[in-house]
C-alpha positions as CSV (number, residue, x, y, z in Angstrom):
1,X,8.2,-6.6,27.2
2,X,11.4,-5.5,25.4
3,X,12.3,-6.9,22.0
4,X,14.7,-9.6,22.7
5,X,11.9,-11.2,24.9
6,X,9.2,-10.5,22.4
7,X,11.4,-12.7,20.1
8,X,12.1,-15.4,22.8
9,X,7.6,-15.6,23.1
10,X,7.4,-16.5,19.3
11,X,10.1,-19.2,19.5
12,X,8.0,-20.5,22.5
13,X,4.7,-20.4,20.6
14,X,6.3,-22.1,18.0
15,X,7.4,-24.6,20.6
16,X,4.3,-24.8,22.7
17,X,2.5,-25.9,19.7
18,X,4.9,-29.0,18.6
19,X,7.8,-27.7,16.5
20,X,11.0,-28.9,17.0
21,X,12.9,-26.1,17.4
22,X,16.8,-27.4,16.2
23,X,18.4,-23.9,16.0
24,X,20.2,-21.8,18.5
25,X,19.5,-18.5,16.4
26,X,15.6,-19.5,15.9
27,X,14.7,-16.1,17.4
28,X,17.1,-14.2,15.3
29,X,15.9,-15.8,12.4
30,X,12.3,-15.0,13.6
31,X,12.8,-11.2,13.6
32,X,14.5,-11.5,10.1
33,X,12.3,-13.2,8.2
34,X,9.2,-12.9,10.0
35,X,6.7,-14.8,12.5
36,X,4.0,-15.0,10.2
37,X,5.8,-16.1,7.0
38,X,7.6,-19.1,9.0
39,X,4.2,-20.0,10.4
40,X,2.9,-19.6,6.4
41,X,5.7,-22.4,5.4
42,X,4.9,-24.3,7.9
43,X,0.8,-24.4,7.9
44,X,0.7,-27.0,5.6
45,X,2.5,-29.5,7.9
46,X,0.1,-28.8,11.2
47,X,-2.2,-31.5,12.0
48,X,-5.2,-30.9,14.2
49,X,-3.6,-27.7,15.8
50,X,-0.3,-28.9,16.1
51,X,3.3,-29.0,14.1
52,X,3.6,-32.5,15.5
53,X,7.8,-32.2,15.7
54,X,8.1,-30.7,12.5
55,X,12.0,-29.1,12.6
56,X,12.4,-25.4,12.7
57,X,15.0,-26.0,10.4
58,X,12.7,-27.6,7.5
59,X,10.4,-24.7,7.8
60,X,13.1,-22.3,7.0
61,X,14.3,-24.7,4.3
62,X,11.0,-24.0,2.5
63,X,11.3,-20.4,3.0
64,X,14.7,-20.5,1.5
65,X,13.7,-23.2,-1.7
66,X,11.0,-20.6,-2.3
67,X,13.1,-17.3,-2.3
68,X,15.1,-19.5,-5.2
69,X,12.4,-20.5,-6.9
70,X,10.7,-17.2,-7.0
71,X,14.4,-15.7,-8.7
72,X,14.6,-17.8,-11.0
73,X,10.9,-18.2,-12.0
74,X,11.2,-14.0,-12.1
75,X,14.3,-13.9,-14.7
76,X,12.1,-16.7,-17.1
77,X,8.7,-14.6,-17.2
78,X,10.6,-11.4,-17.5
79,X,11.5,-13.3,-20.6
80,X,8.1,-14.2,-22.3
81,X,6.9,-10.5,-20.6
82,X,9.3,-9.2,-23.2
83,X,8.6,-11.5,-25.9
84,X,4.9,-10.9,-25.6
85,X,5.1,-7.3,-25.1
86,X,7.0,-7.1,-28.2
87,X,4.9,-8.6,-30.4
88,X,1.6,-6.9,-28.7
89,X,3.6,-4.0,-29.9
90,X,4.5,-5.2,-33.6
91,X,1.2,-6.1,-34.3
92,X,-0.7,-3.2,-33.6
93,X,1.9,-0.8,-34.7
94,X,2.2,-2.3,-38.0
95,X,-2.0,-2.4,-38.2
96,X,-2.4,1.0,-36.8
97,X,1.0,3.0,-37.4
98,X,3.1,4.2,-34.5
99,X,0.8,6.5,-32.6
100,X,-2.9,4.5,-33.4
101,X,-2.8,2.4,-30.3
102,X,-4.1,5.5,-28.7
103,X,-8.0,5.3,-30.6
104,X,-8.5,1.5,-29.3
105,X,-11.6,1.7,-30.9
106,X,-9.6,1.4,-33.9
107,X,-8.1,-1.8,-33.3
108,X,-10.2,-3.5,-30.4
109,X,-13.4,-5.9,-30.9
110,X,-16.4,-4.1,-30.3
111,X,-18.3,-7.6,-31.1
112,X,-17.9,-8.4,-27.7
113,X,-16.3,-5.2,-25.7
114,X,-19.2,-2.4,-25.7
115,X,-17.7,1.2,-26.7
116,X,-17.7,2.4,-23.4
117,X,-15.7,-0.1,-21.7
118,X,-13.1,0.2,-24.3
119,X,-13.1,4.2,-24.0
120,X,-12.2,3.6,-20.0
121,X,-10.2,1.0,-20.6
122,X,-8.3,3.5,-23.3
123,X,-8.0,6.3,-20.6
124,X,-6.6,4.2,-18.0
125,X,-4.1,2.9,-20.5
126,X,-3.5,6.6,-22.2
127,X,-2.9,7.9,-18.6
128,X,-0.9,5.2,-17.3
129,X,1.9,6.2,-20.1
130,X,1.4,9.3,-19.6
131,X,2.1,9.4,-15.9
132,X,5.1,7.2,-16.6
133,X,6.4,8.6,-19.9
134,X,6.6,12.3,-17.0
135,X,8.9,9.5,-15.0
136,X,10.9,8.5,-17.9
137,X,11.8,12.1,-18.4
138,X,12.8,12.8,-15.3
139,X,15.1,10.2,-15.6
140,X,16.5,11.2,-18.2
141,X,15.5,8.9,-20.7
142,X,16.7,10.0,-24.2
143,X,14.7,7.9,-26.1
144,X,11.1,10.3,-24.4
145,X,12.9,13.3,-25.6
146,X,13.7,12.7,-29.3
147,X,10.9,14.0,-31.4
148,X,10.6,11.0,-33.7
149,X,9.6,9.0,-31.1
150,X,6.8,11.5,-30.0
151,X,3.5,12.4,-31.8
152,X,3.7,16.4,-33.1
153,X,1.0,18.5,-35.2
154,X,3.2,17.4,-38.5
155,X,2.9,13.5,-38.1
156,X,0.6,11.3,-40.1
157,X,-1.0,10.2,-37.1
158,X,-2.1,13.3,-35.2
159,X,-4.1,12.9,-32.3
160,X,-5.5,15.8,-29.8
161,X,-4.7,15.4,-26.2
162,X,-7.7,15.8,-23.6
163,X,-5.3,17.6,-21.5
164,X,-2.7,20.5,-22.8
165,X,-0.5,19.9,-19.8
166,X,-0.1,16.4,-20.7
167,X,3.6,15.2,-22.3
168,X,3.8,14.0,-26.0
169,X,2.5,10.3,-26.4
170,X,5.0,8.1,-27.4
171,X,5.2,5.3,-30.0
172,X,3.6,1.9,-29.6
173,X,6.9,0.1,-29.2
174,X,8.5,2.8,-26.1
175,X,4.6,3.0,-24.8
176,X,3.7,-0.3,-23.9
177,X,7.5,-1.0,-22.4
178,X,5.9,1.5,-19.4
179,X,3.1,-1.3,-18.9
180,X,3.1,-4.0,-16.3
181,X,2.3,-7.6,-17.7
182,X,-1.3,-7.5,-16.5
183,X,-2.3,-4.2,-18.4
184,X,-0.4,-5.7,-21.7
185,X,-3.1,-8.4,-21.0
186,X,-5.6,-6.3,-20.9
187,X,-5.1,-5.0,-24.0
188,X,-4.5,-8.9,-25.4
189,X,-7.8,-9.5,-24.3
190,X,-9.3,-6.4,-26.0
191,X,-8.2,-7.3,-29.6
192,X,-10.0,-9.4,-31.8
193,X,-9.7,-12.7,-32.3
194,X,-7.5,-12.8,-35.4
195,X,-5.2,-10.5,-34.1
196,X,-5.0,-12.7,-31.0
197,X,-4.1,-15.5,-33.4
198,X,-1.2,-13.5,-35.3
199,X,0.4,-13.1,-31.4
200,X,-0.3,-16.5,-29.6
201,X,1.1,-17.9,-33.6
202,X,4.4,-16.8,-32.1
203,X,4.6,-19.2,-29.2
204,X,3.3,-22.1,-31.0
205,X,-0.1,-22.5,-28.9
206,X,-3.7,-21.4,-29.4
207,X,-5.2,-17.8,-28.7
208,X,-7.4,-19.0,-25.8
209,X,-4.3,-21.1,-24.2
210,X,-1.6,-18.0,-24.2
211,X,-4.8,-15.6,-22.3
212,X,-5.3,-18.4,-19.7
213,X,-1.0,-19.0,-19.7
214,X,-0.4,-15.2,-19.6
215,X,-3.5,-14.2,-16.9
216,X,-2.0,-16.8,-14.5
217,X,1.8,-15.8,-15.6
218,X,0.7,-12.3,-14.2
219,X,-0.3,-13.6,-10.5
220,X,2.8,-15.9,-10.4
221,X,5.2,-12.9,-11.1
222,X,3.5,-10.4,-8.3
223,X,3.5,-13.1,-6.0
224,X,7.3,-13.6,-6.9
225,X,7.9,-9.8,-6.6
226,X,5.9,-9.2,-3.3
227,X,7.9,-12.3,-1.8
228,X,4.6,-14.2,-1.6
229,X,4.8,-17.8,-0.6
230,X,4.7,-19.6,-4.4
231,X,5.3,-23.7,-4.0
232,X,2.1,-23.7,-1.4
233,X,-0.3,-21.3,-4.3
234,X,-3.3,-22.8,-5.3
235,X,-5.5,-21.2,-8.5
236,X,-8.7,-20.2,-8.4
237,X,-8.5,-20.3,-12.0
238,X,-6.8,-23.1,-13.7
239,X,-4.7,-22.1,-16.5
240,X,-5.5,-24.6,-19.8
241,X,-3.2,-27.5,-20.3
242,X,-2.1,-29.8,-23.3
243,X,-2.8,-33.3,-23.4
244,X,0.3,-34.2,-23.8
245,X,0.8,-32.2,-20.0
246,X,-1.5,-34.4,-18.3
247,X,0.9,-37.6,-17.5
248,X,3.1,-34.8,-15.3
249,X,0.3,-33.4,-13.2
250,X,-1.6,-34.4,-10.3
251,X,-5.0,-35.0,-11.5
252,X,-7.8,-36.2,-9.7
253,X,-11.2,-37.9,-10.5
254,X,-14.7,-37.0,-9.3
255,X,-17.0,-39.4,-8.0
256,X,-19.0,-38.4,-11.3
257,X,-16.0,-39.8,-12.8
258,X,-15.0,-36.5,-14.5
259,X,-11.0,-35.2,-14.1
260,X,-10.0,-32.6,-11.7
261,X,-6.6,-31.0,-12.8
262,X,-4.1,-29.6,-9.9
263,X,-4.4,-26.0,-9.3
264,X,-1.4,-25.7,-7.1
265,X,2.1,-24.1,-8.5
266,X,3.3,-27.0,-11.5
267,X,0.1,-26.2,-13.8
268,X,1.5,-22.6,-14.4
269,X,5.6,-23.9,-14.1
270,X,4.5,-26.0,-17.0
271,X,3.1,-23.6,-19.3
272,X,6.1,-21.3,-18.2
273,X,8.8,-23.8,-19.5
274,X,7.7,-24.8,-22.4
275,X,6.5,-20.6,-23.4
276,X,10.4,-19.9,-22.6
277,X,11.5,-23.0,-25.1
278,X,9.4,-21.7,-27.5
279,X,11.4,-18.2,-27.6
280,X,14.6,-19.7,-26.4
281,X,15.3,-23.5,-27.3
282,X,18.8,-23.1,-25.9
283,X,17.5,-21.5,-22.4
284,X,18.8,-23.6,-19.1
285,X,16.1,-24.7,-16.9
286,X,18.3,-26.3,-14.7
287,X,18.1,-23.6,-11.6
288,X,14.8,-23.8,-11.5
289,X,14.3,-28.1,-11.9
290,X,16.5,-27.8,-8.8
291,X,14.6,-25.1,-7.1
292,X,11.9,-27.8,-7.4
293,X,13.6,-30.8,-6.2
294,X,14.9,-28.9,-3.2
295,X,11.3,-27.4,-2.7
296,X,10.0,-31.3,-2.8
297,X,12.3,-32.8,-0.4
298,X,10.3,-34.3,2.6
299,X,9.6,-32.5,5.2
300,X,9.0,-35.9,7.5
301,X,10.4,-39.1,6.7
302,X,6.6,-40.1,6.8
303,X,5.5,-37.0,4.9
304,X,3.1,-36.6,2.0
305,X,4.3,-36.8,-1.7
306,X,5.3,-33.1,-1.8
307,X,5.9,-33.4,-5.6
308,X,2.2,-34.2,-5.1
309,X,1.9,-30.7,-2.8
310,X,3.2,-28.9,-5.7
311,X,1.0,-30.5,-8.6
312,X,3.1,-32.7,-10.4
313,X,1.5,-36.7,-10.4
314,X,5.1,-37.9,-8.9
315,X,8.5,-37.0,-8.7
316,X,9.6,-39.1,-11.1
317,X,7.0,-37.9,-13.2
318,X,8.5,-34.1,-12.7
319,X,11.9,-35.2,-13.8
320,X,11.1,-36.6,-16.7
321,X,9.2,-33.3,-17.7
322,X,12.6,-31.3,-17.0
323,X,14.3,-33.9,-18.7
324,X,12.7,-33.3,-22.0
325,X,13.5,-29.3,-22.0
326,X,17.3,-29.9,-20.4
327,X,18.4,-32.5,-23.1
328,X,17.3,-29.3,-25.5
329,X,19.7,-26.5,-23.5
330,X,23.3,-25.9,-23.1
């Protein structure tokens, strides 16, 4: 079978199993974006085995909302990533001095982390930097070459390096910009609760609320990055929520009477908004409230509440949550 018929069989399975197929350049669009991740769009529409005249065109619509949606929702936790990393940074830097991140037994809680955990946890952060501070060099990056920025046998802070090969360390604040988000939660996790205070007192929420907010921050931006579908995630842990949250998302009750919470995709785009308001009052969420209402269209005249699909209690519901952070932005 050569390719072009290869691509003609998808467009038949596709067909063969009920989907309208509305476009001439189906199969084109099948070998660009992908068999599986149409099909991936589309799986929430089947109905006992078959897409029951859902339009190819819708299930590329999807696709497309979501590419949006996953730009957008990139450029906002690229924000709070810098704003948290930044004050991870501060605090231990100004508790520990430049170069004392290094001995986390120094800084982390060893009520409730034993000292052997925090001793790995310290040598897959001290290597991480390492191997990346090697990269930064080889870029050229001035700021790994000047010596202030680098610990030497004269500095207050002198620490001995398990390996002689290895680069100069640098300080706090140029180390942890080499981490990803999920290792700068890791080391959120590791301090101790007041220090956890002093950080989450910069966002205007509780300790335990900006772990859960950040933790499920961290999946949303690699699903974002690896071009995972997003407006179809569901959590396996739900990230905590304000009261004052609840009116906007889908919640359901138990026969026991007690209140389920959504886990899909609007219990972390709520968090996200209002952690970005909180550094930025003036910062537009208008690309991504219309990411949404494209992503929420119906796919069937008869189709379920997709605002609904995504976790908010109703559309109207999601506007008015939008409403209150877009009245606040230029």
């Amino acid at each position: 079978m050569n390719i072009q018929d290869e691509e003609k069989s998808l467009v038949d399975i596709f067909n063969n199993r009920g989907m309208s197929i509305d476009s001439e350049n189906a199969s084109t669009t099948i070998k660009n974006v992908g068999y599986y991740k149409l099909k991936e769009y589309a799986r929430p529409f089947i109905n006992n085995g078959s897409y029951d005249g859902l339009l190819f065109s819708s299930v590329l619509k999807r696709y497309f909302f979501d590419k949006n949606l996953r730009i957008h929702l990139l450029h906002i936790i690229e924000m709070i990533e810098l704003a948290f990393k930044n004050s991870l940074a501060e605090l231990i830097g100004n508790e520990c001095g430049p170069f004392g991140y290094l001995e986390f037994l120094d800084w982390a809680d060893q009520k409730i982390y034993t000292s052997e955990y925090i001793i790995k946890e310290q040598s897959f952060i001290k290597n991480t930097i390492l191997k990346m501070t090697e990269n930064m060099n080889r870029c050229s990056h001035l700021e790994y070459f000047d010596s202030k920025n680098l610990i030497s046998k004269g500095d207050k802070y002198n620490y001995v390096r398990k390996y002689s090969e290895y680069n100069n360390y640098p300080t706090v604040w140029l180390a942890f910009d080499l981490l990803s988000f999920g290792q700068l939660h890791h080391i959120y996790q590791l301090l101790p609760s007041e220090s956890k205070d002093k950080i989450a007192k910069n966002f205007n929420c509780g300790s335990s609320q900006l772990n859960s907010w950040i933790g499920s921050m961290v999946l949303v931006r690699n699903a974002c990055a690896h071009s995972s579908n997003l407006i179809d995630i569901e959590f396996k842990t739900l990230p905590k929520t304000r009261n004052n949250w609840k009116e906007y998302l889908d919640i359901h009750k138990r026969k026991s009477g007690k209140e389920e919470i959504t886990n899909k995709l609007a219990s972390v785009i709520i968090p996200i908004v209002d952690l970005a308001h909180n550094i930025d009052e003036n910062y537009g969420f208008g690309d991504i409230h219309r990411d949404i209402q494209n992503a929420i269209k119906p796919v069937r005249k008869d189709g379920e509440n997709q605002a609904q699909a995504l976790g908010f209690s109703s559309k109207a519901k999601m506007n008015k949550f939008f409403s209150i952070y877009l009245k606040d932005s230029h």
